[in-house]
C-alpha positions as a printed Julia matrix, in Angstrom:
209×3 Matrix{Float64}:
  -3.75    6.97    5.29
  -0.96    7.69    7.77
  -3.8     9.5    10.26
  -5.33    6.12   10.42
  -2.25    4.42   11.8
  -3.57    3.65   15.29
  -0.16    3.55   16.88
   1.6     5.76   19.02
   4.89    4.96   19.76
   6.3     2.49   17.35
   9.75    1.39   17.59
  10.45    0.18   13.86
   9.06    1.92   10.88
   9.97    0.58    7.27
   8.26    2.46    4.69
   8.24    0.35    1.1
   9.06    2.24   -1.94
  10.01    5.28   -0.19
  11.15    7.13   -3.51
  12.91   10.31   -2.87
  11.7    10.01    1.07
   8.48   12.09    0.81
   6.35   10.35    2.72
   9.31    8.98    4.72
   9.57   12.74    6.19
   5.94   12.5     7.2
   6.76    9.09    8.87
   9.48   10.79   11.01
   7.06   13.9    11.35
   4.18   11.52   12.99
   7.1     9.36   14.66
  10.16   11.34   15.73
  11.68    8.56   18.05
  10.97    5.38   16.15
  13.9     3.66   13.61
  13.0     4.74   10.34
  13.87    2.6     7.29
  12.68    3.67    3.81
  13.05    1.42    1.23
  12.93    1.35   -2.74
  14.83    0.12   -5.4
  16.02    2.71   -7.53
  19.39    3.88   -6.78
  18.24    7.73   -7.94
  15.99    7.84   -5.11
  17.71    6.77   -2.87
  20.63    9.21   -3.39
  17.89   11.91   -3.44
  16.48   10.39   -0.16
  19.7    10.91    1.45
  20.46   14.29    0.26
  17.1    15.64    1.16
  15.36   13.02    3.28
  15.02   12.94    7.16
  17.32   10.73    8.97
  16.66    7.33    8.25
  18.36    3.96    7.04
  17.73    4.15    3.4
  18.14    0.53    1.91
  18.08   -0.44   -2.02
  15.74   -3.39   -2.23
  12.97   -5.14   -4.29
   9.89   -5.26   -2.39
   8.93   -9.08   -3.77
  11.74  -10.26   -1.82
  12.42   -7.57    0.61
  13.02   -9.25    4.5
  13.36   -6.43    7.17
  16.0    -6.69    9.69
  13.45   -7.46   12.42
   9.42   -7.49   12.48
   8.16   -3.92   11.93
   5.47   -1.72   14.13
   4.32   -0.26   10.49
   5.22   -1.41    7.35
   3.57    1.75    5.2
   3.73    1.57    1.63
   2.05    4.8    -0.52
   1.7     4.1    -4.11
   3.87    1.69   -4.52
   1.98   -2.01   -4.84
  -0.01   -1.07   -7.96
   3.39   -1.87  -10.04
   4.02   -5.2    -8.16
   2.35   -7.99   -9.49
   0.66  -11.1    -7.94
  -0.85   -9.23   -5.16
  -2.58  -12.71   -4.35
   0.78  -13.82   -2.89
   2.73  -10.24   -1.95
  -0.33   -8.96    0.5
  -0.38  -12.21    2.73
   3.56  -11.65    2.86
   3.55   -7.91    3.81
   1.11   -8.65    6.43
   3.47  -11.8     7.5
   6.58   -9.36    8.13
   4.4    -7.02   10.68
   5.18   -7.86   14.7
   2.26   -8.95   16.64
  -0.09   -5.33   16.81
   1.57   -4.02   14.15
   0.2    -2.27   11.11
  -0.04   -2.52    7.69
  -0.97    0.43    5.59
  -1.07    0.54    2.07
  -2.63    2.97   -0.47
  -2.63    2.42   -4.33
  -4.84    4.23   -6.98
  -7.81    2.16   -8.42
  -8.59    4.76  -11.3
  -7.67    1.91  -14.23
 -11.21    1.81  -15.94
 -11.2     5.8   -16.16
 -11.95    7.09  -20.07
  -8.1     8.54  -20.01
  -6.93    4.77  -19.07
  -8.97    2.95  -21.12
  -7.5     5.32  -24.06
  -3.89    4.75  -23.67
  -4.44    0.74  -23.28
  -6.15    1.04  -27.31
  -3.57    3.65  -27.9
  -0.85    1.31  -26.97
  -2.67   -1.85  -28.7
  -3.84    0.03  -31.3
  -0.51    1.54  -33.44
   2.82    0.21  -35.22
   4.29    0.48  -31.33
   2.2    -2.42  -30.25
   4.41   -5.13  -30.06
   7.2    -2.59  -28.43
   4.8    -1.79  -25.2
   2.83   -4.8   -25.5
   4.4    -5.99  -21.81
   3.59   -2.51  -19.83
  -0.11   -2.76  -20.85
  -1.75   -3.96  -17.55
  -5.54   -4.17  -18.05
  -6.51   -4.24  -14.25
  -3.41   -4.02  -11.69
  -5.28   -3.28   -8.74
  -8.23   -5.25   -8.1
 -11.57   -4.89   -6.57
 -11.7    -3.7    -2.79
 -13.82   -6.92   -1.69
 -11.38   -9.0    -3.5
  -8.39   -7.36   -0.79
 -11.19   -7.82    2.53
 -11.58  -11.67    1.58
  -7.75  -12.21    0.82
  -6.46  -10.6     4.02
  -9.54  -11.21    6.88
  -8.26  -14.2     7.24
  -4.76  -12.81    8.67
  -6.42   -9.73   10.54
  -7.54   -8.81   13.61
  -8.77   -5.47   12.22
  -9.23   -4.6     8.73
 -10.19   -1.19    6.96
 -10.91   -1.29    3.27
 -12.27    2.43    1.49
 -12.6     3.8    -1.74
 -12.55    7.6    -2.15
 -13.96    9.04   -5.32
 -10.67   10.51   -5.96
  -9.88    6.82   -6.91
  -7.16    5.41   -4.78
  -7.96    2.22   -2.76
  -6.89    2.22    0.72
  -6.57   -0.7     3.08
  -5.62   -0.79    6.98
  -5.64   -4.15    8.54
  -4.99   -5.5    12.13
  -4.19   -9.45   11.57
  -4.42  -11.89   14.14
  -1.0   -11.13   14.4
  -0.54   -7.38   13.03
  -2.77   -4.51   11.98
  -3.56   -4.08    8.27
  -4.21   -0.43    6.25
  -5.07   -1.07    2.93
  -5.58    2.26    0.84
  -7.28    2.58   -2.69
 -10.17    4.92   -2.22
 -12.54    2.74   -0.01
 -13.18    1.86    3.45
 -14.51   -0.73    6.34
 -12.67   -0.85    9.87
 -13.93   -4.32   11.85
 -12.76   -5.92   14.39
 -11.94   -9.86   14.42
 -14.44  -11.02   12.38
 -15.72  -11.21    8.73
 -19.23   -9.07    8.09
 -21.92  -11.15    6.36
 -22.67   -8.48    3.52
 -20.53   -6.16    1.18
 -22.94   -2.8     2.64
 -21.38   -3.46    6.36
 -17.98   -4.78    4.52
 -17.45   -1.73    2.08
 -18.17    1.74    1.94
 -17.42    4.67   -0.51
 -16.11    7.51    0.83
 -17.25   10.97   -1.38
 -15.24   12.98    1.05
 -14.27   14.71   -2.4
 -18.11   14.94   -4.18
């Protein structure tokens, strides 16, 4: 996802749900001279971020109501959206936060309909636990790929949609005002305008077949 990132000397980096600054480190790796915030909001993280992080401004935040101190160059969020609900109303957001040429690059996993998932949803329904877990049973949080292309191309100037068989959607977009990457495991890169079919919209990537 971050190799996609079409940008080569951004000045403000924010990376959303930064957890104990992983991919933050890869962020300073790509982007040595650029402000670096990571974000996330569990305190444990961010302590660990600190202690073993790269430099950085590490702020303790929810990302539904997150604002960032000034329009970003890349707002880069790995893993992170799949536990935030309404994406209907959180992607249009993100994408609103990004300066004008800025990115927005996103990956989440899209494996929810594998055997193993579909067992612990009727595991979870299925026992005296039921009504306990009934609330972290989510039957689809990430939706389709087209779903994401026809919700942001509206905003973008450039939008990338793929699907790897590793199954994790990924999305990078360039709105009319910023650049959108949107990561689950598929793929389309277009530029300003909205393809007329899902074959020049979507494609799979079996870089892992």
């Amino acid at each position: 996802l971050l190799g996609r990132v079409p940008l080569d000397a951004p000045r403000l980096v924010i990376d959303l749900g930064c957890g104990p600054g992983n991919s933050t480190a890869l962020l300073a790796a790509r982007w040595p001279d650029a402000r670096l915030i990571g974000v996330d909001s569990a305190p444990t993280m961010l302590e660990r971020a600190r202690r073993d992080g790269p430099p950085a401004e590490w702020v303790a935040a929810d990302v539904r109501t997150y604002a960032p101190p000034e329009p970003p160059d890349v707002l880069f969020s790995n893993a992170l959206l799949q536990w935030v609900p309404d994406h209907a109303a959180i992607f249009p957001r993100l994408i609103g936060m990004v300066r004008p040429g800025g990115v927005l690059a996103v990956q989440m996993p899209c494996n929810f309909g594998a055997p193993s998932h579909q067992l612990l949803r009727r595991t979870a329904r299925g026992g005296p636990w039921a009504a306990t877990v009934a609330d972290l049973v989510r039957e689809a949080p990430v939706a389709a790929p087209d779903w994401y292309y026809d919700l942001l191309a509206p905003f973008c100037a450039d939008l990338d949609v793929w699907k790897r068989s590793m199954k994790k959607l990924k999305m990078f977009a360039r709105s009319h005002n910023a650049t959108v990457l949107f990561g689950h495991d598929y793929g389309v890169c277009h530029e300003g305008h909205t393809p007329s079919n899902n074959e020049t919209r979507i494609r799979e990537d079996r870089l892992y077949d």
